[in-house]
C-alpha positions as CSV (number, residue, x, y, z in Angstrom):
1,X,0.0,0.0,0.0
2,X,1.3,3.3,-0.8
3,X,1.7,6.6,1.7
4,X,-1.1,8.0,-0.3
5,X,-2.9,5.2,0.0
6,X,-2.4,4.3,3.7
7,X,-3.0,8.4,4.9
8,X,-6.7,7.7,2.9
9,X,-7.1,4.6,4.8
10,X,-6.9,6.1,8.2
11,X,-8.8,8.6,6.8
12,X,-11.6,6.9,5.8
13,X,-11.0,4.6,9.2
14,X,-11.3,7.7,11.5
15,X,-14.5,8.7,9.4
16,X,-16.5,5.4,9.0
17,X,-14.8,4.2,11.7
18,X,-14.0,6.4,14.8
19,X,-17.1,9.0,14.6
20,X,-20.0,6.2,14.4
21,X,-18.1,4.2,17.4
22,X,-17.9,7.8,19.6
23,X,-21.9,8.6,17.9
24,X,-23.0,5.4,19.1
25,X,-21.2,5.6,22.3
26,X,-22.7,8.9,23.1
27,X,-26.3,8.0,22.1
28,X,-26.3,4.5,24.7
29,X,-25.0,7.0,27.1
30,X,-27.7,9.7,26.2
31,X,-30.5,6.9,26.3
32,X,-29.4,5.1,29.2
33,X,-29.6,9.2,31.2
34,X,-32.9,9.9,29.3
35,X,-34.5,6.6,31.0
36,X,-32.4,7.4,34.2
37,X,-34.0,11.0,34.9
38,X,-37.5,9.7,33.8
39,X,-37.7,6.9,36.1
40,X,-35.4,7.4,38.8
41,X,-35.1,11.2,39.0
42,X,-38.9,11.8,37.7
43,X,-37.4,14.6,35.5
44,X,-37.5,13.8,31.7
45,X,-34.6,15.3,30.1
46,X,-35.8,17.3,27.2
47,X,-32.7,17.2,24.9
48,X,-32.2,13.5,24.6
49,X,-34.3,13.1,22.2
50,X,-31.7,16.0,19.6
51,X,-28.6,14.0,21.1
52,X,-30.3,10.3,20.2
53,X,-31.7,11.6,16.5
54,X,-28.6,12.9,15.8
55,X,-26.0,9.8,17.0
56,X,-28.1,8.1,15.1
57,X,-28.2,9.2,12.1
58,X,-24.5,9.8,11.9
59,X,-23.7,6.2,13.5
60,X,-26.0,4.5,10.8
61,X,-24.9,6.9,7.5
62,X,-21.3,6.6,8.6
63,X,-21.4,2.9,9.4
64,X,-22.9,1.8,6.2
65,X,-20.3,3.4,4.2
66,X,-17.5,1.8,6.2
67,X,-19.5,-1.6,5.9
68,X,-19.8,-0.8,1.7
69,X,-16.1,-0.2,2.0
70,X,-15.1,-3.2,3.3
71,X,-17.6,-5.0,0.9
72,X,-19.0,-6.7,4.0
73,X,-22.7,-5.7,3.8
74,X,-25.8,-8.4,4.1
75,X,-26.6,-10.4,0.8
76,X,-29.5,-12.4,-0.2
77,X,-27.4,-14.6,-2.8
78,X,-30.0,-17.6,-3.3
79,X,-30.3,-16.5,-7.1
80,X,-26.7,-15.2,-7.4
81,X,-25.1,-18.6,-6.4
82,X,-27.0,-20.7,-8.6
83,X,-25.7,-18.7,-11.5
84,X,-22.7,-19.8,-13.5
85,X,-19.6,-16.6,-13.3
86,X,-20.7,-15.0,-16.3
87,X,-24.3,-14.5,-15.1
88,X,-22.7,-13.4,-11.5
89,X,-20.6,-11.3,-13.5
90,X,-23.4,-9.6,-15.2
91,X,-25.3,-9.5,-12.1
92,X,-22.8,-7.5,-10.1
93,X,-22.6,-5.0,-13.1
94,X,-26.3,-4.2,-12.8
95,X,-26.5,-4.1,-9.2
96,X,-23.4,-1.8,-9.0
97,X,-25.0,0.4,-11.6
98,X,-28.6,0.5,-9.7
99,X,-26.6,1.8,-7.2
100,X,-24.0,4.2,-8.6
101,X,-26.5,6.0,-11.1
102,X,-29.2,6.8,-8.5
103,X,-26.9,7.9,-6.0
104,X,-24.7,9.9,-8.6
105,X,-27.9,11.8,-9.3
106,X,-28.6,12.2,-5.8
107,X,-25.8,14.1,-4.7
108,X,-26.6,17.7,-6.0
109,X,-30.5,18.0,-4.7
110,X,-29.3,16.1,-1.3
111,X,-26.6,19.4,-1.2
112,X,-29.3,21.6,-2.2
113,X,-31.7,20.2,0.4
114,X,-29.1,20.6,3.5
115,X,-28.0,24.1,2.3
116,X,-31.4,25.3,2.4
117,X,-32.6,23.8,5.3
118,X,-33.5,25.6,7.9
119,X,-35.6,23.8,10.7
120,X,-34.0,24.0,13.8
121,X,-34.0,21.0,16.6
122,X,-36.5,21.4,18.9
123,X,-34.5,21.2,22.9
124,X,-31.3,22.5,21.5
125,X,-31.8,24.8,18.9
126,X,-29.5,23.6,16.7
127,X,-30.1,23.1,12.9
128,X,-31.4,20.1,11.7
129,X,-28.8,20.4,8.2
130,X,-25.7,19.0,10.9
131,X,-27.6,16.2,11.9
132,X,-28.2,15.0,8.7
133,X,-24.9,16.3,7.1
134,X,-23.4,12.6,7.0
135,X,-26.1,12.3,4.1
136,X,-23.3,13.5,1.8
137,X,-20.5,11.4,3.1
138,X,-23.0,8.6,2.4
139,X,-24.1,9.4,-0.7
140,X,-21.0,9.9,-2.8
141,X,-18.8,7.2,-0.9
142,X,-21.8,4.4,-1.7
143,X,-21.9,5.7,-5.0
144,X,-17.5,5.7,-5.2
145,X,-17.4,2.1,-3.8
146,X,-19.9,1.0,-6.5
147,X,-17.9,2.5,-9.1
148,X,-15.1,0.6,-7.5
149,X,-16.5,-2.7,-7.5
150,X,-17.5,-1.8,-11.0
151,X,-14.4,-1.5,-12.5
152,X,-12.8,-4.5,-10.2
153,X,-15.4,-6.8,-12.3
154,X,-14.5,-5.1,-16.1
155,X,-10.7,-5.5,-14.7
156,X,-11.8,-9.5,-14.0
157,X,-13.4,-9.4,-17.3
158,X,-10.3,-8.0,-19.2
159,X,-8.1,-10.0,-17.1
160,X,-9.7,-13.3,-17.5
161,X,-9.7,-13.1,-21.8
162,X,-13.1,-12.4,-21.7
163,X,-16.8,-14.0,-21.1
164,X,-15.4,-17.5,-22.2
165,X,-12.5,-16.8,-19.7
166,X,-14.8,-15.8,-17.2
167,X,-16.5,-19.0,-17.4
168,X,-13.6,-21.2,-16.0
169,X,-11.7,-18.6,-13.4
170,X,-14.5,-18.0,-11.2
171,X,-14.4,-14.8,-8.4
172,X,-14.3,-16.3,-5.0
173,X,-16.7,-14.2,-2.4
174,X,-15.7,-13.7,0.9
């Protein structure tokens, strides 16, 4: 791995890594003091409700690009794995284009929507276009990641001589 390469690594690590681990970490902490002064203190805390919405959004957006990243997200392969390679092969090519395509298009009215949003949270006042700022992150690294996988299966394709090469070097899944 090269410097470049290992410096946006721990990038990406400390992005889809580090903030949903402290996001969630503050939001079981949030929760657990939210039921805390309900029941035992018989004061409901008014802002745990902005803290929880907003760990939460950021743990899950940030989380599922990290998970895309590592290519380790849930499948439902019934259909895929009774297909022979090139069938898989054409398979992942349509999947990864359902999902670069929309999200490509999606990345300029998701900016325009959280640059002109102006509701405000309701117990702290803050607006609402930081807690769902992640939205971008999510957006365009989904939509890189696909366009990675994308070119790793034309690069198998090339590599392999072709559909009729295809068909005897088959792609082993993790």
């Amino acid at each position: 791995m090269s410097k470049l390469e290992n410096i946006i690594d721990k990038i990406l690590n400390i992005v889809e890594l580090c903030i949903p681990i402290l996001a969630f970490s503050i939001l079981f902490i949030t929760f657990f003091w939210a039921v805390f002064s309900r029941y035992i203190l018989g004061n409901p805390c008014l802002w745990s409700t902005d803290v929880e919405l907003a760990c939460y959004i950021w743990t899950v957006l940030f989380s599922a690009s990290y998970v895309m990243r590592k290519d380790r997200h849930v499948r439902f392969t019934i259909v895929y794995d009774l297909l022979g390679p090139v069938a898989q092969w054409w398979m992942r090519i349509i999947s990864n284009l359902m999902i670069a395509v929309p999200f490509a298009l999606l990345i300029l009215p998701a900016w325009r929507y959280l640059v002109t949003l102006r509701t405000i949270s309701t117990a702290l006042k803050v607006p609402l276009k930081y807690y769902y700022a992640p939205m971008i992150w999510f957006i365009v690294s989904v939509m890189l990641y696909a366009i990675r996988d994308l070119l790793k299966d034309i690069r198998l394709l090339r590599e392999s001589g072709g559909f009729k090469g295809l068909k005897y070097e088959r792609k082993e899944e993790n």
